[in-house]
Backbone and ligand atoms as CSV (ligand in chain L), in Angstrom:
chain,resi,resn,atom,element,x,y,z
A,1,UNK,N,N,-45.703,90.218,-9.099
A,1,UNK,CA,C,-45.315,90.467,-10.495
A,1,UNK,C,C,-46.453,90.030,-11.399
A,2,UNK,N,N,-47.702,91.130,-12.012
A,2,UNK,CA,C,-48.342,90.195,-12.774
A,2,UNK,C,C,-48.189,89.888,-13.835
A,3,UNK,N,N,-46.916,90.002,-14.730
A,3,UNK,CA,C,-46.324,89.423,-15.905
A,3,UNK,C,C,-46.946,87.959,-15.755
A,4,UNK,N,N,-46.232,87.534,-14.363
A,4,UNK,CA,C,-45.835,85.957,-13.999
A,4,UNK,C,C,-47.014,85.475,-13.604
A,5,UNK,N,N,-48.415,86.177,-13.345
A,5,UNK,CA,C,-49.327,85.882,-12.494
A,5,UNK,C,C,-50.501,85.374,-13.237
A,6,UNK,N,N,-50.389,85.192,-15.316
A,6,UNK,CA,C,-51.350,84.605,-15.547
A,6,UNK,C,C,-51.036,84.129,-16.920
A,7,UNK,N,N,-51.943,83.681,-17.605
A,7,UNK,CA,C,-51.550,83.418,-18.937
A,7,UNK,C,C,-51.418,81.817,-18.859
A,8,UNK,N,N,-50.662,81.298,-19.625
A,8,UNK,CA,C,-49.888,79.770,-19.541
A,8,UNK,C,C,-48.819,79.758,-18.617
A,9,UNK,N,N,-47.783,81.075,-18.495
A,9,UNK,CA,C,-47.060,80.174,-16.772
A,9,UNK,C,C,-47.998,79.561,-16.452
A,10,UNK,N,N,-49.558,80.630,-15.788
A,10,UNK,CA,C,-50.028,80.054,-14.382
A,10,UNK,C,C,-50.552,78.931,-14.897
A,11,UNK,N,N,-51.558,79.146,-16.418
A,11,UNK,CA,C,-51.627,77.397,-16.282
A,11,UNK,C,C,-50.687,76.155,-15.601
A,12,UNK,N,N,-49.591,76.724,-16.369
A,12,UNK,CA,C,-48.230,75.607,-16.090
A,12,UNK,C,C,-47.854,75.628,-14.653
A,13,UNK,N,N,-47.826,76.369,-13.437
A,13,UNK,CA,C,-47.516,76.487,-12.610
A,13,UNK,C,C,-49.274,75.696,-11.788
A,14,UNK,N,N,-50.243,75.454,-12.533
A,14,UNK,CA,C,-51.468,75.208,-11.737
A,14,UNK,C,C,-51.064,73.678,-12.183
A,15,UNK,N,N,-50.671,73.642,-13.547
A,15,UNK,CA,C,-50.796,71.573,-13.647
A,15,UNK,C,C,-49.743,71.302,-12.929
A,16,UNK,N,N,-48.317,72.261,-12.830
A,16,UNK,CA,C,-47.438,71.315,-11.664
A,16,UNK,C,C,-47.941,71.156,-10.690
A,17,UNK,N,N,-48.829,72.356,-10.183
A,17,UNK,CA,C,-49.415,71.829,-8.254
A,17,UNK,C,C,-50.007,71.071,-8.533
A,18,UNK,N,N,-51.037,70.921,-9.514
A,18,UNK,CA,C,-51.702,69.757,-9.333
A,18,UNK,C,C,-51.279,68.304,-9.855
A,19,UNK,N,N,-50.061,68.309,-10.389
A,19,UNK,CA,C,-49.698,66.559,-10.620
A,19,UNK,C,C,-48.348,66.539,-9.737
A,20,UNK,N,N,-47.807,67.627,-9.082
A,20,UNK,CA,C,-45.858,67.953,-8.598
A,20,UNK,C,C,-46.511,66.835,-7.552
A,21,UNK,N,N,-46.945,66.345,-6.279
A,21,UNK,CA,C,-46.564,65.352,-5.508
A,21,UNK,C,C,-48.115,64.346,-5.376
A,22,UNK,N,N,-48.087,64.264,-6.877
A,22,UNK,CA,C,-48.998,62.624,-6.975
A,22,UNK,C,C,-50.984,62.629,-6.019
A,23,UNK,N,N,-51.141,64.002,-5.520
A,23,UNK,CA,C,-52.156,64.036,-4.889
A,23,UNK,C,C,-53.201,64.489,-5.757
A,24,UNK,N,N,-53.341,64.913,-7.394
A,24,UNK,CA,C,-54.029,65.579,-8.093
A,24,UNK,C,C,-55.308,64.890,-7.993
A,25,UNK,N,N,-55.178,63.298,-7.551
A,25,UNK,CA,C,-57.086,63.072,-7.839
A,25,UNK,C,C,-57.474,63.478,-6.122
A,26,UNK,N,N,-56.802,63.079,-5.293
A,26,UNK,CA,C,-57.197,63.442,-4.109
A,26,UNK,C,C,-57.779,65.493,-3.909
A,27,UNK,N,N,-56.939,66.016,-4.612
A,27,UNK,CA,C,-56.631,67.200,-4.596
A,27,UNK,C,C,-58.497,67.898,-5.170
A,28,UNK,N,N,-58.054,67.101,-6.508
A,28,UNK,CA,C,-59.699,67.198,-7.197
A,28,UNK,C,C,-60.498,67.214,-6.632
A,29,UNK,N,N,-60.641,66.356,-5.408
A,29,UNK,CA,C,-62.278,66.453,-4.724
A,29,UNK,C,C,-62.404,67.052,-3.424
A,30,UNK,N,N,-61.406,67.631,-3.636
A,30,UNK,CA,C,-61.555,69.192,-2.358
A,30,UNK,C,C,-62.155,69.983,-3.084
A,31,UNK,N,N,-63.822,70.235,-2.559
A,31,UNK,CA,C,-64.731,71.396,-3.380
A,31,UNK,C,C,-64.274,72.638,-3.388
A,32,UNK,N,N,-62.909,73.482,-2.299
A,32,UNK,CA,C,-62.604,74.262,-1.878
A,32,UNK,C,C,-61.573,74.970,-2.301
A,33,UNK,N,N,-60.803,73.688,-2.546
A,33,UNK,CA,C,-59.160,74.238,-2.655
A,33,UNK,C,C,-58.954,75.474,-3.911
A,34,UNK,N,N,-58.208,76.524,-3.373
A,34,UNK,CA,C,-57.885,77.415,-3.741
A,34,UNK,C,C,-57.073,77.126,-4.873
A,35,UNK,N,N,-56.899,77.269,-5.791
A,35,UNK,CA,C,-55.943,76.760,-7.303
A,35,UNK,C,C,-55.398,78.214,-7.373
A,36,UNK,N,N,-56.152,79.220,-7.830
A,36,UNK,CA,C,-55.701,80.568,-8.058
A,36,UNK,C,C,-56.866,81.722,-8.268
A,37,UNK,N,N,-56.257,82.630,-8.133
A,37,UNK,CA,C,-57.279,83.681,-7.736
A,37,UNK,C,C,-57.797,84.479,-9.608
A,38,UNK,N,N,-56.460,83.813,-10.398
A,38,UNK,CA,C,-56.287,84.781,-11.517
A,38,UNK,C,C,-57.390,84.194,-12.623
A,39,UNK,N,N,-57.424,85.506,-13.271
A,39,UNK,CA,C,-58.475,84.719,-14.194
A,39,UNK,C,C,-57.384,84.832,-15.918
A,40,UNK,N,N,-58.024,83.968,-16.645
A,40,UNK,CA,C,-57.061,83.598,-17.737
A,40,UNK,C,C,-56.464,84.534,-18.970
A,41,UNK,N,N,-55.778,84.670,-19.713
A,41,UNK,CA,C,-55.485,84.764,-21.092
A,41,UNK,C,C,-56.857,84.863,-21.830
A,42,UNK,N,N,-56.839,86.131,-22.656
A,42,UNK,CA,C,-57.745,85.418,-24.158
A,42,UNK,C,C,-57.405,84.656,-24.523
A,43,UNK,N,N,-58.725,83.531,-25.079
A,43,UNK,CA,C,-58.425,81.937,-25.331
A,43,UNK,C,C,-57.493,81.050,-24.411
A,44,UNK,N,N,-57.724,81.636,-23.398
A,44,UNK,CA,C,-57.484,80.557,-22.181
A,44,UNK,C,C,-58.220,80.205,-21.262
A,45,UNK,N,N,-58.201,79.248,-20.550
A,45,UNK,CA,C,-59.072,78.958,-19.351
A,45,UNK,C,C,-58.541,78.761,-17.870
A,46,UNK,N,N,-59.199,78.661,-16.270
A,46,UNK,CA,C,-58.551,78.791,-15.757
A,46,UNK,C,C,-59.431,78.140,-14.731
A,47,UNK,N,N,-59.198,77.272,-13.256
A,47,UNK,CA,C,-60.247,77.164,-12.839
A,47,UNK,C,C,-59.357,78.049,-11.551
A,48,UNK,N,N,-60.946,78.924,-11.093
A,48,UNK,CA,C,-60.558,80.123,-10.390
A,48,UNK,C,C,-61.589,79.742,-8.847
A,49,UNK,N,N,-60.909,80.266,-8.176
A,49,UNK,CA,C,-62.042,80.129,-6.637
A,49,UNK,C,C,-62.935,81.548,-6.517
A,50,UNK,N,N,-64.220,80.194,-6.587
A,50,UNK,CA,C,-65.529,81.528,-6.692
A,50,UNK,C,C,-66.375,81.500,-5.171
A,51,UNK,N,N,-66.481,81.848,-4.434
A,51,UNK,CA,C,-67.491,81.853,-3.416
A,51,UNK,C,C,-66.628,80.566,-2.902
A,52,UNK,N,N,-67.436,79.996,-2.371
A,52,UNK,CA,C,-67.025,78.646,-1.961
A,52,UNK,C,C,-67.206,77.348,-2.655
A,53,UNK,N,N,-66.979,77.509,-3.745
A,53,UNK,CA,C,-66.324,76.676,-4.826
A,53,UNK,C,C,-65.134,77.072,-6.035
A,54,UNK,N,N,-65.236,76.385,-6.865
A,54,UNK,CA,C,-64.328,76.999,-7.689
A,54,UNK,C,C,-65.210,76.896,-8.963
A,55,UNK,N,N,-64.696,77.555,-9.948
A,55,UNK,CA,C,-65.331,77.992,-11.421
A,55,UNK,C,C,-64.203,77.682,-12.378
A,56,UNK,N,N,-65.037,77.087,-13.482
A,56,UNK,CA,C,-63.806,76.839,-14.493
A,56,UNK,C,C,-64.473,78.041,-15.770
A,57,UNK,N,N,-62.901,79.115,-15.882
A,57,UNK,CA,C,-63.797,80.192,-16.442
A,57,UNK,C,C,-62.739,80.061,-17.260
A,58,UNK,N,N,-63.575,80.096,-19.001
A,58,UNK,CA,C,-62.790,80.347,-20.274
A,58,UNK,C,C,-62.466,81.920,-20.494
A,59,UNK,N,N,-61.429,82.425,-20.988
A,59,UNK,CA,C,-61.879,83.810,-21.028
A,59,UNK,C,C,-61.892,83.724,-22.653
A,60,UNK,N,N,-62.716,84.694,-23.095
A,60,UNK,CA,C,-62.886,84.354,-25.096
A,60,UNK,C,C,-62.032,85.891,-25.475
A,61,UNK,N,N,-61.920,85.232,-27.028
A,61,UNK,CA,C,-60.917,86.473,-27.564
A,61,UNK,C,C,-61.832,87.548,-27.343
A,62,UNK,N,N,-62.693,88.008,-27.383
A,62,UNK,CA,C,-63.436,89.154,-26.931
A,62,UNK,C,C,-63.019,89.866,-25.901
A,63,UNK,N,N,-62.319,88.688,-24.850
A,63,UNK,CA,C,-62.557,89.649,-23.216
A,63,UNK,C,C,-63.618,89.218,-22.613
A,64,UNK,N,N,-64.551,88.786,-23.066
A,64,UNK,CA,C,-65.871,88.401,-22.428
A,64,UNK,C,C,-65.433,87.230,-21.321
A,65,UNK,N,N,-66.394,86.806,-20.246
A,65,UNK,CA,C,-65.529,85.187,-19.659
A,65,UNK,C,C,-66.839,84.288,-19.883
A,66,UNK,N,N,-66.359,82.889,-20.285
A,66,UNK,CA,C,-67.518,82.154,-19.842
A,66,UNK,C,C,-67.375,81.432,-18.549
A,67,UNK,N,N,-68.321,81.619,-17.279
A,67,UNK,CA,C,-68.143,80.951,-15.968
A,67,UNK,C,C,-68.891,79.785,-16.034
A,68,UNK,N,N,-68.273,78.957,-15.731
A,68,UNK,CA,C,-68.776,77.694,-15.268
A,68,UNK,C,C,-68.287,76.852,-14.037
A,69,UNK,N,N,-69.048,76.115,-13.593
A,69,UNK,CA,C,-68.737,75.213,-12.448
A,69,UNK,C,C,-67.365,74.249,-12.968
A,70,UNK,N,N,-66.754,74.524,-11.697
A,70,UNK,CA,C,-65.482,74.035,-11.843
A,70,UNK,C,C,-66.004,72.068,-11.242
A,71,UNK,N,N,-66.951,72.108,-10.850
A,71,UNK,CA,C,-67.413,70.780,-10.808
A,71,UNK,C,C,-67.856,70.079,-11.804
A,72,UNK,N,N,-67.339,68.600,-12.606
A,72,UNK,CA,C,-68.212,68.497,-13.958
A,72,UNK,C,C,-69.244,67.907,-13.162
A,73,UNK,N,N,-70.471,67.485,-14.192
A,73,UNK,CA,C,-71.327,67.286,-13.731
A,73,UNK,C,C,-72.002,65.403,-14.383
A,74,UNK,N,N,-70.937,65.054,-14.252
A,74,UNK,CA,C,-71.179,63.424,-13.903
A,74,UNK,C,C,-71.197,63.245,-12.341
A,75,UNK,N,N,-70.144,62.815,-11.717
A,75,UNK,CA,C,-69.594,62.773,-10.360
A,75,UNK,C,C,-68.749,63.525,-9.773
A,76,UNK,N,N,-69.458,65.317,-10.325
A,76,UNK,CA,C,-68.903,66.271,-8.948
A,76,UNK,C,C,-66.869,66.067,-9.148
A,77,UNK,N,N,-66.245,65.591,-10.022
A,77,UNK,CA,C,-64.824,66.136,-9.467
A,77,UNK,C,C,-64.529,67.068,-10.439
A,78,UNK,N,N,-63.172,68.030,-9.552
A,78,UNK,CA,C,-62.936,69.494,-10.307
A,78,UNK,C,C,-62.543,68.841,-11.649
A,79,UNK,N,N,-62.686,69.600,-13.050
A,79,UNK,CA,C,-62.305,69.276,-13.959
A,79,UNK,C,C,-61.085,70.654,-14.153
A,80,UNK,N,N,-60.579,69.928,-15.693
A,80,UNK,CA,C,-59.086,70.774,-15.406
A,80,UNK,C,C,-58.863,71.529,-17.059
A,81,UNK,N,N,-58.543,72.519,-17.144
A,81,UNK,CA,C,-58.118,73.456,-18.465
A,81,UNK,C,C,-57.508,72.251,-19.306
A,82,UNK,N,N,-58.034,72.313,-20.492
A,82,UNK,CA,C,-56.514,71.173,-21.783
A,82,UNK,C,C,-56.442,72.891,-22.382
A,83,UNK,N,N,-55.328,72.743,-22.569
A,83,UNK,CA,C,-54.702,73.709,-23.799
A,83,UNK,C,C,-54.518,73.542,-24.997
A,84,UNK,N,N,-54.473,72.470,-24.444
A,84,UNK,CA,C,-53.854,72.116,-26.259
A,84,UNK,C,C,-55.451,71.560,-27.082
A,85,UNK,N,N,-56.632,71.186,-25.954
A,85,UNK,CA,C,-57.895,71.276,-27.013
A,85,UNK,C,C,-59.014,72.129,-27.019
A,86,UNK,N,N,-58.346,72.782,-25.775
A,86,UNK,CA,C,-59.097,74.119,-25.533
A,86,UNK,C,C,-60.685,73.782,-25.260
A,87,UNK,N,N,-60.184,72.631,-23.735
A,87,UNK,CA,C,-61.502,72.290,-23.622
A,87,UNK,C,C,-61.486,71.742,-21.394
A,88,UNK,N,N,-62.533,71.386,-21.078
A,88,UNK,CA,C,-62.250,71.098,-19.762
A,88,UNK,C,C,-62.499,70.053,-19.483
A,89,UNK,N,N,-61.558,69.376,-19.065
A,89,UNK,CA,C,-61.409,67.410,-18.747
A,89,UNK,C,C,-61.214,67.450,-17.559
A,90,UNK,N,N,-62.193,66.075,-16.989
A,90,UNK,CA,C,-62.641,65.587,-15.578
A,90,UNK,C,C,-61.205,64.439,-15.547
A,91,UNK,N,N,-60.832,64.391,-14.917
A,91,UNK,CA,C,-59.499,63.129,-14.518
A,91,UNK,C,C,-60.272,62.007,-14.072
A,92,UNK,N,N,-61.675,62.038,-13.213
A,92,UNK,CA,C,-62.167,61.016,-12.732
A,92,UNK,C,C,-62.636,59.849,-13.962
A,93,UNK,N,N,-63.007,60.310,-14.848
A,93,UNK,CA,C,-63.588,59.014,-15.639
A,93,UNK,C,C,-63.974,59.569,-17.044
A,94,UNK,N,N,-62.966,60.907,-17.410
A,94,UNK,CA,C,-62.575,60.947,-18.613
A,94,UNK,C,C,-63.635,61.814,-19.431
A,95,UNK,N,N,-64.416,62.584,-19.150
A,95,UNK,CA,C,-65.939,63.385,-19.462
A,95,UNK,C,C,-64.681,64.542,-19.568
A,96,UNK,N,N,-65.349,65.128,-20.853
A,96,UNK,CA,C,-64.701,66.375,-21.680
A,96,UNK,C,C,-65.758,67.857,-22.159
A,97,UNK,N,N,-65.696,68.861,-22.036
A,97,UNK,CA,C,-66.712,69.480,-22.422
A,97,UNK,C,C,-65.730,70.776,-22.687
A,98,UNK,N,N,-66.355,71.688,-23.582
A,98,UNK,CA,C,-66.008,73.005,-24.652
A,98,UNK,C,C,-66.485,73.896,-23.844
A,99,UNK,N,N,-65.959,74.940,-24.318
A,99,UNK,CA,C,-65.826,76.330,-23.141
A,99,UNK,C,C,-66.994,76.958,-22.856
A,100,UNK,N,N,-67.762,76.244,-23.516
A,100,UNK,CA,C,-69.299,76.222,-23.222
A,100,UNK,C,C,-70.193,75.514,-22.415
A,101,UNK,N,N,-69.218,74.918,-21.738
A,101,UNK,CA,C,-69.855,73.645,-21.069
A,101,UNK,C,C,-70.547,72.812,-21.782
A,102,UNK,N,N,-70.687,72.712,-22.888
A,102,UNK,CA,C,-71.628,71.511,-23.541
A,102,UNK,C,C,-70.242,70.130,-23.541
A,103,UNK,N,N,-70.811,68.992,-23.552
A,103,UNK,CA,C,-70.638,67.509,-23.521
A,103,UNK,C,C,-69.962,67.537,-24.451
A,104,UNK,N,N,-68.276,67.100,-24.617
A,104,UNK,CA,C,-67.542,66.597,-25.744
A,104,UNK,C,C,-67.565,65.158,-25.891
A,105,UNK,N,N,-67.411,64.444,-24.557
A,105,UNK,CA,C,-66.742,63.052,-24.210
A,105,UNK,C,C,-67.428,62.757,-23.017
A,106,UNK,N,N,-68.435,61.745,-22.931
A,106,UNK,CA,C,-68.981,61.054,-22.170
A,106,UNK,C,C,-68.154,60.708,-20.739
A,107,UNK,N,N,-68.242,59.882,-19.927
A,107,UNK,CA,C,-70.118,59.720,-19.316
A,107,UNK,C,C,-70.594,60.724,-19.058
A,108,UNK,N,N,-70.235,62.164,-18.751
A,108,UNK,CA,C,-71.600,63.007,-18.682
A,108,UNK,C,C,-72.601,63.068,-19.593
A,109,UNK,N,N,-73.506,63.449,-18.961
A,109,UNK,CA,C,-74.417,63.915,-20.518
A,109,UNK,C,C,-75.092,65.184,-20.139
A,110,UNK,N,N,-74.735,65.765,-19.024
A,110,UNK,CA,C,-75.294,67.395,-18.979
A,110,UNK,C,C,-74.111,68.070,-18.877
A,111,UNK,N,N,-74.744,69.238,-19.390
A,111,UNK,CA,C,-73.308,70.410,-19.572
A,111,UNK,C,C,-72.757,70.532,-18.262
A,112,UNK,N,N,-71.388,71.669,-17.933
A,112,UNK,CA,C,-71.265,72.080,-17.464
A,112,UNK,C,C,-72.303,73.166,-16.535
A,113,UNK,N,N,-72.930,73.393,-15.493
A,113,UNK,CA,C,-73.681,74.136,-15.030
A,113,UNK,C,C,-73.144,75.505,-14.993
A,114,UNK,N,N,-73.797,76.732,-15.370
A,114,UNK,CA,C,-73.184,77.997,-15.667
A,114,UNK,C,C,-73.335,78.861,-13.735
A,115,UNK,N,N,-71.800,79.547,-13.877
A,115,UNK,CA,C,-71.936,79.868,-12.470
A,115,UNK,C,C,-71.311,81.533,-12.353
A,116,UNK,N,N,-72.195,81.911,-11.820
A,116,UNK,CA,C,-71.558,83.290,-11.439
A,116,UNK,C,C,-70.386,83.729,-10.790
A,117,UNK,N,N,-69.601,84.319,-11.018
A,117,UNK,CA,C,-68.314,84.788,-10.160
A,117,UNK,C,C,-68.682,85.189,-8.994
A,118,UNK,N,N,-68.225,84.802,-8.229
A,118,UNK,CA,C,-68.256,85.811,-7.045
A,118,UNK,C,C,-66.659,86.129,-5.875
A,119,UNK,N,N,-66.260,87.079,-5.908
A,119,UNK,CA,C,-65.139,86.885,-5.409
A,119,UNK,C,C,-65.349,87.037,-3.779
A,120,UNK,N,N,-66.314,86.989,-3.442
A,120,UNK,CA,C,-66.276,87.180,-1.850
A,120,UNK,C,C,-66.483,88.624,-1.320
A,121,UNK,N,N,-67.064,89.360,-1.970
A,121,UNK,CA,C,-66.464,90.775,-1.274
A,121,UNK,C,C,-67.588,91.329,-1.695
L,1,LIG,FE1,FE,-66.191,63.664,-14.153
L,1,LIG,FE2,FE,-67.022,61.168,-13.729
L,1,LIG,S1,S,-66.840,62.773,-12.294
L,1,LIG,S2,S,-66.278,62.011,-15.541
């Protein structure tokens, strides 16, 4: 059904898997794990599995996407969509950055690294 298959459900259906049984920081530093295949809403974000990682891709009111590494780039853990600041936060130690990958909230101090999609095929 792709009514159900993107937008904010799936956000909402991606933060329950990732906080529903208490494993979300463990979960985080699986470079691999599959979250979802879908890519987001205008003015949403989503972190999507690219190659053999994952990508945290904004999509902009345009339609356009911005791809980025779903890894932040302090200490490597997946960072995660905020909605409500429309920005991508690391759980490990609190580093925030804009759909641009640039630095909102320390300790990082380099952007997000920009990453190509690749769906495997
Ligand atoms: Fe993201 Fe440290 S690994 S803030």
């Amino acid at each position: 059904d792709p009514a159900r298959s993107s937008g904010p459900a799936a956000a909402g259906r991606l933060a329950k898997k990732l906080s529903g049984d208490g494993g979300w920081m463990f979960r985080s530093h699986l470079p691999d794990t599959p979250l979802t295949e879908e890519l987001p809403e205008p003015g949403s974000g989503a972190v999507v599995r690219s190659g053999a990682g994952l990508a945290a891709v904004y999509r902009r009111e345009d339609g356009g996407i911005n791809s980025l590494s779903g890894a932040c780039s302090h200490l490597y853990c997946g960072v995660t969509w905020n909605e409500a600041e429309k920005s991508w936060d690391c759980p490990c130690h609190g580093s925030r950055f804009n759909v641009e990958g640039e630095v909102l909230e320390g300790p990082a101090v380099k952007p997000l690294a920009k990453m190509k999609l690749d769906d495997g095929k």
